[in-house]
mmCIF file of the N, C-alpha and C atoms, coordinates in Angstrom:
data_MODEL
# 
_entry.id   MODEL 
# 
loop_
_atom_site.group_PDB 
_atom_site.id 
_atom_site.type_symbol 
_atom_site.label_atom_id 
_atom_site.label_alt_id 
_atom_site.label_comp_id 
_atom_site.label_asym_id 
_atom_site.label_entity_id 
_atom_site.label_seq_id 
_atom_site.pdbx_PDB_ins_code 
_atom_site.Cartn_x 
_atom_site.Cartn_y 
_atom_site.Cartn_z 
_atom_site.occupancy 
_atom_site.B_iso_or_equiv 
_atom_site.pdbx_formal_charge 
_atom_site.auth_seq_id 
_atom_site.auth_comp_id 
_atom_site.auth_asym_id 
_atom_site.auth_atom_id 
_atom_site.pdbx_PDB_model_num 
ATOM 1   N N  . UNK A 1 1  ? -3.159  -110.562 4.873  1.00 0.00 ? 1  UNK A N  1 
ATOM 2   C CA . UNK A 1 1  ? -3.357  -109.128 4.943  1.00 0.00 ? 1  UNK A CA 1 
ATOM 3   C C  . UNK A 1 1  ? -4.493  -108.764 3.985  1.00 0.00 ? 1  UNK A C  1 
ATOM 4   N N  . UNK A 1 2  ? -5.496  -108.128 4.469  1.00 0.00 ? 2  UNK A N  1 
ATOM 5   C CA . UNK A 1 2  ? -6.891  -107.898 3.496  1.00 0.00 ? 2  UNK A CA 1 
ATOM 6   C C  . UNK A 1 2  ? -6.050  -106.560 3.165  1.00 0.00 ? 2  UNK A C  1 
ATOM 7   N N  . UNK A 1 3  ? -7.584  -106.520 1.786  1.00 0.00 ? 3  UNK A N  1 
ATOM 8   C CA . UNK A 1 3  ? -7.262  -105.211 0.913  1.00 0.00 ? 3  UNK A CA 1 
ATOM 9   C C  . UNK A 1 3  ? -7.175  -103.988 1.407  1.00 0.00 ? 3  UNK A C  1 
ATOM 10  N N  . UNK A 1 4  ? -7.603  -103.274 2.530  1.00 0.00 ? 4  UNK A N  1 
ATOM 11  C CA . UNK A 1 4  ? -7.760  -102.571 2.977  1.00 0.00 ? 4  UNK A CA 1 
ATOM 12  C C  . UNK A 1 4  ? -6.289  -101.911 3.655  1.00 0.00 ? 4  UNK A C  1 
ATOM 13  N N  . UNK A 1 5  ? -5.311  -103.215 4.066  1.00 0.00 ? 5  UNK A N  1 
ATOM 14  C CA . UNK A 1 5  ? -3.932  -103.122 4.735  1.00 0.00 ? 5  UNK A CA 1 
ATOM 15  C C  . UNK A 1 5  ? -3.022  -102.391 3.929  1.00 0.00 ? 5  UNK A C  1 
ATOM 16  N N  . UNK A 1 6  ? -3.169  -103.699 2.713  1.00 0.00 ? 6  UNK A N  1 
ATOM 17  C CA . UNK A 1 6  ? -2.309  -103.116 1.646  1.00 0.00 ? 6  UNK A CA 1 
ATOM 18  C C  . UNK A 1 6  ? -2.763  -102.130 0.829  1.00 0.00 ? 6  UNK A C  1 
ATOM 19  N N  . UNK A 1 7  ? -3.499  -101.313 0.736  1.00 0.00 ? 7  UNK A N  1 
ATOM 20  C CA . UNK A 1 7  ? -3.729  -100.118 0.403  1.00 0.00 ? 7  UNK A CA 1 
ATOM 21  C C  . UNK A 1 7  ? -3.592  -98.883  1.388  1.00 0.00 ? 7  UNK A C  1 
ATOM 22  N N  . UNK A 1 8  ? -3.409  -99.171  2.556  1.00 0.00 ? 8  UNK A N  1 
ATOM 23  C CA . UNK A 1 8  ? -3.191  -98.406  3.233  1.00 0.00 ? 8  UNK A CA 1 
ATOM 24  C C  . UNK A 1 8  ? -1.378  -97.933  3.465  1.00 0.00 ? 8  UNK A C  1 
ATOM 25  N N  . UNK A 1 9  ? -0.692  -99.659  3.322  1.00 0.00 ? 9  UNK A N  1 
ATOM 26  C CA . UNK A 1 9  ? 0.465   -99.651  3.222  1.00 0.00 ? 9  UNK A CA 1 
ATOM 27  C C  . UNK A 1 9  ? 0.863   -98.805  1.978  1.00 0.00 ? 9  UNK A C  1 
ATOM 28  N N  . UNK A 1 10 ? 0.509   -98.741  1.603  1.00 0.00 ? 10 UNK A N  1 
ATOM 29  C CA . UNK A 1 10 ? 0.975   -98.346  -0.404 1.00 0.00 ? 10 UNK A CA 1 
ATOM 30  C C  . UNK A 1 10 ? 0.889   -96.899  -0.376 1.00 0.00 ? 10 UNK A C  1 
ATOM 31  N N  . UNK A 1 11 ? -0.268  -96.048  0.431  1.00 0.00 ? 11 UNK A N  1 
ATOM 32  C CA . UNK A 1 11 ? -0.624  -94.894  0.298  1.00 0.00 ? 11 UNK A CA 1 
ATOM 33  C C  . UNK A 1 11 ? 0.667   -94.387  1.341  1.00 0.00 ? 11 UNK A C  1 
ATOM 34  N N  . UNK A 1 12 ? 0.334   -94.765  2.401  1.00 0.00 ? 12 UNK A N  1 
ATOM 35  C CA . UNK A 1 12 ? 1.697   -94.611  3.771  1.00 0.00 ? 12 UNK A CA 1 
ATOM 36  C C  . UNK A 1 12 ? 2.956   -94.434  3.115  1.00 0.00 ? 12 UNK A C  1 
ATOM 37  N N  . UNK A 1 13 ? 3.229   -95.182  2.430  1.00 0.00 ? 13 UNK A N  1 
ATOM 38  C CA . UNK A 1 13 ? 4.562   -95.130  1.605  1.00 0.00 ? 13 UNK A CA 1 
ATOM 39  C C  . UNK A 1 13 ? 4.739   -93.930  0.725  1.00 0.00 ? 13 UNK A C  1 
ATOM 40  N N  . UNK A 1 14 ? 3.418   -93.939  -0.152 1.00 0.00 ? 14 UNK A N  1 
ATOM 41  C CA . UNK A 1 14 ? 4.271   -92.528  -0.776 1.00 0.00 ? 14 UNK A CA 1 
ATOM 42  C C  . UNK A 1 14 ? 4.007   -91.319  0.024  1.00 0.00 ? 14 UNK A C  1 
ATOM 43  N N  . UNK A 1 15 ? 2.870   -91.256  0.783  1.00 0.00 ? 15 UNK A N  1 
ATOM 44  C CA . UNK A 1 15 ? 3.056   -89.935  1.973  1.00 0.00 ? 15 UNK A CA 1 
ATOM 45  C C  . UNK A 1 15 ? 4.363   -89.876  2.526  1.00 0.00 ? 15 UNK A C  1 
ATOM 46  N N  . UNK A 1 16 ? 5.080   -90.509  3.170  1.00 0.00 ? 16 UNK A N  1 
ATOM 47  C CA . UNK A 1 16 ? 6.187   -90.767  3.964  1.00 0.00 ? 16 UNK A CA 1 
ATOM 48  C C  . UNK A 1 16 ? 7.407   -90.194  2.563  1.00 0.00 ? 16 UNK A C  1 
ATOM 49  N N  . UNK A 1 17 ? 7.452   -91.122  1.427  1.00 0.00 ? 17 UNK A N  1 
ATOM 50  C CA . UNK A 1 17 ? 8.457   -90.625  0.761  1.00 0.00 ? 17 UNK A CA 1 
ATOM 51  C C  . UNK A 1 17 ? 8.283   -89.020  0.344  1.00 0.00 ? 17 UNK A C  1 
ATOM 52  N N  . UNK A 1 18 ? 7.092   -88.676  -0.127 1.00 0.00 ? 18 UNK A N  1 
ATOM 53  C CA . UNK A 1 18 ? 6.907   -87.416  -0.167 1.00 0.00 ? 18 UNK A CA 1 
ATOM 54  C C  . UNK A 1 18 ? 7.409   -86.107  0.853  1.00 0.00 ? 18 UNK A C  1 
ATOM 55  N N  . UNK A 1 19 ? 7.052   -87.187  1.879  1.00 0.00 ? 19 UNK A N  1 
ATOM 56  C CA . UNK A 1 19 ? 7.750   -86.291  3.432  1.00 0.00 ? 19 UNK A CA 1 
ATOM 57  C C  . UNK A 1 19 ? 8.896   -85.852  3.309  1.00 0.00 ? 19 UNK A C  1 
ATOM 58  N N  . UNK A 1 20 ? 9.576   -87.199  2.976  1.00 0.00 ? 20 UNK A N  1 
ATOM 59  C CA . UNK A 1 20 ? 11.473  -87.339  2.922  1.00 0.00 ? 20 UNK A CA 1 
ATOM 60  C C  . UNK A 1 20 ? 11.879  -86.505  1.807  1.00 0.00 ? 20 UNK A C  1 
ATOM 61  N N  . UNK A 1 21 ? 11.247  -86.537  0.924  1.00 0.00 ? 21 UNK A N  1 
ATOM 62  C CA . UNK A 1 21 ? 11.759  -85.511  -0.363 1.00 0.00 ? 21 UNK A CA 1 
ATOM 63  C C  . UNK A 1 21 ? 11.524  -83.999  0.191  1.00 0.00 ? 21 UNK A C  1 
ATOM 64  N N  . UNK A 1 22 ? 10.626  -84.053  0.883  1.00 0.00 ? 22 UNK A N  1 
ATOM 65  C CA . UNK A 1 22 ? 10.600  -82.305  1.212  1.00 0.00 ? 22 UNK A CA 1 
ATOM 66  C C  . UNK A 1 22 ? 10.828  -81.630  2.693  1.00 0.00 ? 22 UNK A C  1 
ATOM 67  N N  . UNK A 1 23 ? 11.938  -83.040  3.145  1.00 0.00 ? 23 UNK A N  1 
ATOM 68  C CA . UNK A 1 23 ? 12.254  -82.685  4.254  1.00 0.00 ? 23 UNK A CA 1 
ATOM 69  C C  . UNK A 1 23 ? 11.847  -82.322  5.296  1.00 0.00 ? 23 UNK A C  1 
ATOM 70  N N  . UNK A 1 24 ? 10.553  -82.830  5.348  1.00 0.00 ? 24 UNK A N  1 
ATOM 71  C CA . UNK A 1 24 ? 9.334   -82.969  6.803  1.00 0.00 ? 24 UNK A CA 1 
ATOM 72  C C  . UNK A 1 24 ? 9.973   -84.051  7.905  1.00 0.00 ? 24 UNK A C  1 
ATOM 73  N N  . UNK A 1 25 ? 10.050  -85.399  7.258  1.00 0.00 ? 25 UNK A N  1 
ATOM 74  C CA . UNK A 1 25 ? 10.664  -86.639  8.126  1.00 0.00 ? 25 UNK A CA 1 
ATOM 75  C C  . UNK A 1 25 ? 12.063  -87.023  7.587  1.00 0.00 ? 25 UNK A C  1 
ATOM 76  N N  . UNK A 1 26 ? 12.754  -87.370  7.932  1.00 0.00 ? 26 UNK A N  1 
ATOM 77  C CA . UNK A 1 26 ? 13.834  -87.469  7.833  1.00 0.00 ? 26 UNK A CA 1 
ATOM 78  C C  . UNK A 1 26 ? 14.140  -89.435  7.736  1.00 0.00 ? 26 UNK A C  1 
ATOM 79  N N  . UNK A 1 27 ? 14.674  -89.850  7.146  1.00 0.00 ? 27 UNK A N  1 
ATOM 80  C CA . UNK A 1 27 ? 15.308  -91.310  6.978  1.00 0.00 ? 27 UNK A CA 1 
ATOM 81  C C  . UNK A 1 27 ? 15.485  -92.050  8.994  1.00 0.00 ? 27 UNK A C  1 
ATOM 82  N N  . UNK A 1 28 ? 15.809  -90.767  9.131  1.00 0.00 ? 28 UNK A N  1 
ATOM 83  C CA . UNK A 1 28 ? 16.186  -90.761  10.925 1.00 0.00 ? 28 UNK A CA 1 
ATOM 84  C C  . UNK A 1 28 ? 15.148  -91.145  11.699 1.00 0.00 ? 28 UNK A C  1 
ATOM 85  N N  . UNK A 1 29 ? 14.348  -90.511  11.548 1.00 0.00 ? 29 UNK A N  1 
ATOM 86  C CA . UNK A 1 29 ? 12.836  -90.194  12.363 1.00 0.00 ? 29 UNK A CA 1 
ATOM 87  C C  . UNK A 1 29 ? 11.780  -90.981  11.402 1.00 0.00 ? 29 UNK A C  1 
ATOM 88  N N  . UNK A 1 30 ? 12.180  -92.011  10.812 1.00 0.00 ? 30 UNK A N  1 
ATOM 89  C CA . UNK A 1 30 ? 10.984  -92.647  9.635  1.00 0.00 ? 30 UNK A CA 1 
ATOM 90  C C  . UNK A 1 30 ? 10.054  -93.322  10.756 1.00 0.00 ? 30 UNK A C  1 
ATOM 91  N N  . UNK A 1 31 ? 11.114  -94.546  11.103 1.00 0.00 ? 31 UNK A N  1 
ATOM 92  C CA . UNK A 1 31 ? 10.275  -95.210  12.311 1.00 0.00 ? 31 UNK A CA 1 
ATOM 93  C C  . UNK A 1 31 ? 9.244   -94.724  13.290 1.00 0.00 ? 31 UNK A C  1 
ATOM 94  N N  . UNK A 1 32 ? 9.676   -93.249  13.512 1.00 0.00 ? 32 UNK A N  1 
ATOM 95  C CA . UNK A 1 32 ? 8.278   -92.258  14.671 1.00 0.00 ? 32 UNK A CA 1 
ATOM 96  C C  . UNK A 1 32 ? 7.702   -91.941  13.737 1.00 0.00 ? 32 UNK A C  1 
ATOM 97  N N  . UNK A 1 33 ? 7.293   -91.646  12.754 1.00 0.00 ? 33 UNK A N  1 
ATOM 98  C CA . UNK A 1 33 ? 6.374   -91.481  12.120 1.00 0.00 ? 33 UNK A CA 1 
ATOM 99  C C  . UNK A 1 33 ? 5.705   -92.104  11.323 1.00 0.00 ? 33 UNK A C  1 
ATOM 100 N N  . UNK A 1 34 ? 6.071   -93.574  10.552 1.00 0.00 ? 34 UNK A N  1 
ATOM 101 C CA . UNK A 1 34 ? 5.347   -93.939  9.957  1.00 0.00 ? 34 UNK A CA 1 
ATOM 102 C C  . UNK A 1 34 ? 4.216   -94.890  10.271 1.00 0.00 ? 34 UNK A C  1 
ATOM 103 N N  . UNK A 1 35 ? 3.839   -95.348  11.679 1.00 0.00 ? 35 UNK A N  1 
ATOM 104 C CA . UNK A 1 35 ? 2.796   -96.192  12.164 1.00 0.00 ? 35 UNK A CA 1 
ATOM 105 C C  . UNK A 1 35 ? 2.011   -94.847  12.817 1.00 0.00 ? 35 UNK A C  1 
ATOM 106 N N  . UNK A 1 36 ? 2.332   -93.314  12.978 1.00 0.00 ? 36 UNK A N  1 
ATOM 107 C CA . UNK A 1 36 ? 1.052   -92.939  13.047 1.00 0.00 ? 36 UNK A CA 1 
ATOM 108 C C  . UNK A 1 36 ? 0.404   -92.664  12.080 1.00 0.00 ? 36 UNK A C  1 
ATOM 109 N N  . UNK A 1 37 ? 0.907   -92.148  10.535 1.00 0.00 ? 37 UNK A N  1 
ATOM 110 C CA . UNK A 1 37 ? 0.498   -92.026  9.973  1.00 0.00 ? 37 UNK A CA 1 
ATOM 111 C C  . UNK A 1 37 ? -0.405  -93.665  8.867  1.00 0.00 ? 37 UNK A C  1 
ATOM 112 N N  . UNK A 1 38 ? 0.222   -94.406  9.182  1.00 0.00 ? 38 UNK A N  1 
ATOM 113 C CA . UNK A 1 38 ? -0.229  -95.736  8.453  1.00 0.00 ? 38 UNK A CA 1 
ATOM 114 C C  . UNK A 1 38 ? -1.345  -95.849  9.456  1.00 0.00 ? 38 UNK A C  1 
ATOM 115 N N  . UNK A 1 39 ? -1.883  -95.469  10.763 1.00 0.00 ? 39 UNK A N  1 
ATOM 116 C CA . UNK A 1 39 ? -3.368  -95.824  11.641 1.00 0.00 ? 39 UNK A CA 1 
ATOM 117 C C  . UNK A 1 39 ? -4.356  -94.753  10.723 1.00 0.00 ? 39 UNK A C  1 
ATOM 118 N N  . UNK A 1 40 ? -3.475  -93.440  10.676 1.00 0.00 ? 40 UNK A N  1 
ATOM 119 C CA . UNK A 1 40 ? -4.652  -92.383  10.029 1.00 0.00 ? 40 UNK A CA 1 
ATOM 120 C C  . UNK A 1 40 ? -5.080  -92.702  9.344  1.00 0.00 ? 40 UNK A C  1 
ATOM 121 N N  . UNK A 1 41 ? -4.391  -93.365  7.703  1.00 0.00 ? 41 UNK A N  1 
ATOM 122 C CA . UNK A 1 41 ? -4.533  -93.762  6.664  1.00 0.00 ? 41 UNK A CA 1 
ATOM 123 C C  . UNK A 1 41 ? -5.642  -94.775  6.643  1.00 0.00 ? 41 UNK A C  1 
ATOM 124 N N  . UNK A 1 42 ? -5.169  -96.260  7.474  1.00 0.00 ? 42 UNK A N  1 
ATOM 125 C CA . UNK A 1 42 ? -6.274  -96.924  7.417  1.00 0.00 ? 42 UNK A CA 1 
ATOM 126 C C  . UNK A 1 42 ? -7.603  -96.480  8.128  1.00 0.00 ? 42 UNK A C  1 
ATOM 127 N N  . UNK A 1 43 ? -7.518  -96.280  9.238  1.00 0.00 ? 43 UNK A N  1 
ATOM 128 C CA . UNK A 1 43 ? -8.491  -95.408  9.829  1.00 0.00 ? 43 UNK A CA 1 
ATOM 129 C C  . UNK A 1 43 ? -9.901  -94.895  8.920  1.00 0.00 ? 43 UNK A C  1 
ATOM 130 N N  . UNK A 1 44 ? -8.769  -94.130  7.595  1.00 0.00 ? 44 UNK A N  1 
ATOM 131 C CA . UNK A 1 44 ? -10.180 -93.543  7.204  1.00 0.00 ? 44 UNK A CA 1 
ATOM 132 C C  . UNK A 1 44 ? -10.239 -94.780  6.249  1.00 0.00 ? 44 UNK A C  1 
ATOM 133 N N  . UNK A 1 45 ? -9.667  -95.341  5.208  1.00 0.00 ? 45 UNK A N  1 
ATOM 134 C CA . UNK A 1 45 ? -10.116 -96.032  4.395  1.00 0.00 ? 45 UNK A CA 1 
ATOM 135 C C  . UNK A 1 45 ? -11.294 -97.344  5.374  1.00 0.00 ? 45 UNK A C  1 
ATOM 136 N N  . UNK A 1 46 ? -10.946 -97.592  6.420  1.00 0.00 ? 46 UNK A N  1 
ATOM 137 C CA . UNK A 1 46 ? -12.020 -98.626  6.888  1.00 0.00 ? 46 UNK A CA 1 
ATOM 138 C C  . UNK A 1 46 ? -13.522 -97.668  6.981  1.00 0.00 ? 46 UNK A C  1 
ATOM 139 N N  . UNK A 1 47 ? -13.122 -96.376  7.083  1.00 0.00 ? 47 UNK A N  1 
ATOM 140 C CA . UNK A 1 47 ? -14.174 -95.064  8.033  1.00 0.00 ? 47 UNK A CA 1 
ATOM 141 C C  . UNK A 1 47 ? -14.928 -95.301  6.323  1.00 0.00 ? 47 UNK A C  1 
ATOM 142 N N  . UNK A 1 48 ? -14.404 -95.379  5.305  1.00 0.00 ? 48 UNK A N  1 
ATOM 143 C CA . UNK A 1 48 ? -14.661 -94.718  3.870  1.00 0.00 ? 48 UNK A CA 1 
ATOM 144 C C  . UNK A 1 48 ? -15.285 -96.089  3.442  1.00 0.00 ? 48 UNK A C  1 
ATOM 145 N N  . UNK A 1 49 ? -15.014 -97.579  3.978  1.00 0.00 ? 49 UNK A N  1 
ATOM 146 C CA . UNK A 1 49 ? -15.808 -98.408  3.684  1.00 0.00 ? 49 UNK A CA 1 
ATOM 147 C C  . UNK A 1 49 ? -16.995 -98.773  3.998  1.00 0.00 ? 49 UNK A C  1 
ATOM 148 N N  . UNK A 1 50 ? -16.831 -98.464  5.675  1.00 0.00 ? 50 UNK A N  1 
ATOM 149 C CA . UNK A 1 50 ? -18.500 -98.406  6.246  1.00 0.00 ? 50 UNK A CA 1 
ATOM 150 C C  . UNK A 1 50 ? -19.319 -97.546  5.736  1.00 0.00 ? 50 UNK A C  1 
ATOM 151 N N  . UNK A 1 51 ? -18.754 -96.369  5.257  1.00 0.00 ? 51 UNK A N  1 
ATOM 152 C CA . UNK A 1 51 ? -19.777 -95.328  4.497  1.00 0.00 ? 51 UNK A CA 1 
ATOM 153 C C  . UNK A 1 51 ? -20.311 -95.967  3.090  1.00 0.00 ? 51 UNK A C  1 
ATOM 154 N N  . UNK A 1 52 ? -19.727 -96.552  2.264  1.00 0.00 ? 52 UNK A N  1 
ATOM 155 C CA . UNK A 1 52 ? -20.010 -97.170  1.347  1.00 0.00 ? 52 UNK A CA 1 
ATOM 156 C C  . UNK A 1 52 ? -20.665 -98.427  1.196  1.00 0.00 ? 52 UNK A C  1 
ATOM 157 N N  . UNK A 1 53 ? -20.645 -99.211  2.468  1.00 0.00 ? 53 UNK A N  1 
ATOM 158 C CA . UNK A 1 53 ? -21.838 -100.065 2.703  1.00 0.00 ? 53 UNK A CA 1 
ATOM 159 C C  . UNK A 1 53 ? -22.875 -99.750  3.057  1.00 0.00 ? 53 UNK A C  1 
ATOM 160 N N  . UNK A 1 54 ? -22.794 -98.236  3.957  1.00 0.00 ? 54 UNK A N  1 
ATOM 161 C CA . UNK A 1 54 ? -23.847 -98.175  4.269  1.00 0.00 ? 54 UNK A CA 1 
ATOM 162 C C  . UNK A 1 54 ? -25.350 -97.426  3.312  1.00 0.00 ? 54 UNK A C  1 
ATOM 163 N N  . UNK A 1 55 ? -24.227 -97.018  2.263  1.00 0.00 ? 55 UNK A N  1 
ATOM 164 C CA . UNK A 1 55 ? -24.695 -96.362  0.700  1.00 0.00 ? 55 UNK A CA 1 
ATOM 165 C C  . UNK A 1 55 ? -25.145 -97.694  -0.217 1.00 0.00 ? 55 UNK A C  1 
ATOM 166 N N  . UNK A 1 56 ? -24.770 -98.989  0.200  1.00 0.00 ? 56 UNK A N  1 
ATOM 167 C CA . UNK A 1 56 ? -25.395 -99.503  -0.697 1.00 0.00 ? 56 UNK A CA 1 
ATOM 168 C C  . UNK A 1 56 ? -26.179 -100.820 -0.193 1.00 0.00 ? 56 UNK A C  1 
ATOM 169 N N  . UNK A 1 57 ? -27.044 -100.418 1.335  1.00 0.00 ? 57 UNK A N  1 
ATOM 170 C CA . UNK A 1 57 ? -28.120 -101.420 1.287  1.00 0.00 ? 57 UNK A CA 1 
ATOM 171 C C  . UNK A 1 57 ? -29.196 -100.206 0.789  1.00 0.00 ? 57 UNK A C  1 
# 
């Protein structure tokens, strides 16, 4: 799993728990929600790496 996964995993996690604490997603409904939000997440961090390569040729 490259760096990019597990940072995406890590961020997903506390969005999601944050959810559950304020009663957005529920323990119930974790499973429907947490692989769309873990695509968004990585999504941009890959979106946020190409920008940063492309900042440093």
């Amino acid at each position: 799993m490259g760096k990019e996964h597990k940072e995406a995993l890590q961020v997903t996690k506390e969005i999601v728990v944050k959810f559950i604490e304020t009663q957005r997603i529920s323990p119930v409904n974790f499973a429907e929600h947490f692989p769309a939000i873990y695509k968004i997440v990585l999504d941009t961090l890959e979106a946020e790496g190409t920008r940063d390569e492309a900042h440093d040729d």
